[in-house]
C-alpha positions in Angstrom: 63.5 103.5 112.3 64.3 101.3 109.5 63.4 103.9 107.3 66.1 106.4 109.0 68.6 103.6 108.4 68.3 103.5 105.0 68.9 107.2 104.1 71.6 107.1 106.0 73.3 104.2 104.2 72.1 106.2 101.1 74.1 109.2 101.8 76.6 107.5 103.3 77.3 105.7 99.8 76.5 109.2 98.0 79.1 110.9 99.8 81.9 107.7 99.3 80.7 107.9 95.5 81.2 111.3 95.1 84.0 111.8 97.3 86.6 109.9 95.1 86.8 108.8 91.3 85.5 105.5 90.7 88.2 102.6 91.4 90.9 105.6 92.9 91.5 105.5 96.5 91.4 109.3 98.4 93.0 110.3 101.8 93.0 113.4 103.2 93.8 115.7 100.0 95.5 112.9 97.8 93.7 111.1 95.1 95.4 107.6 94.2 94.2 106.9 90.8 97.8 104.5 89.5 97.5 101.6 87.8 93.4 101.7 87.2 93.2 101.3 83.3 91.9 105.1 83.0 92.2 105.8 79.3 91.0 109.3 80.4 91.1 111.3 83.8 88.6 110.4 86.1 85.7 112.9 86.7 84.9 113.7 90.4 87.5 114.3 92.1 87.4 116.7 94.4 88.4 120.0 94.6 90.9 119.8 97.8 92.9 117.7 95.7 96.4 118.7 96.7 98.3 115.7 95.1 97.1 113.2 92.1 98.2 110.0 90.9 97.5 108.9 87.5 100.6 107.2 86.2 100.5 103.6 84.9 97.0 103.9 83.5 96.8 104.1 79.2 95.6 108.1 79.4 96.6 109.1 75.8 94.4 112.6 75.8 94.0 115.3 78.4 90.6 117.1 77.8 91.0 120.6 78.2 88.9 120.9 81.1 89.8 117.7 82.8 91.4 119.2 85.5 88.9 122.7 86.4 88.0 123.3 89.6 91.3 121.5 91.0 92.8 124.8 91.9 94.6 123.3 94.7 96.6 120.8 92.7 100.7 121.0 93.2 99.9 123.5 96.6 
């Protein structure tokens, strides 16, 4: 049983990791990233992304790909 437990907990924390960017916070279809430090975009976040916050970080370049996959950005 214990065993159970922790692969649950496991996933659990793999689907919170991978869910959201790293230090962002996510509801629903928003991702919260403001004020973080980012000096880039975060990776991972996730494709349902209808609305993202990245001002007040120190972002300076936009890779060109940074944003692929996000085609419900703006909808």
């Amino acid at each position: 049983m214990e065993k159970i437990y922790s692969i649950l907990f496991i996933m659990a924390c793999t689907v919170t990791v991978n869910g959201c960017p790293t230090l962002c916070r996510c509801s629903d279809t928003y991702v919260n990233c403001m004020s973080r430090s980012f000096t880039t975009v975060p990776s991972n976040i996730p494709s349902s992304t209808t609305k993202l916050y990245l001002h007040r970080n120190s972002i300076t370049q936009i890779d060109a790909n940074a944003f692929d996959g996000l085609s419900a950005l703006g909808r």
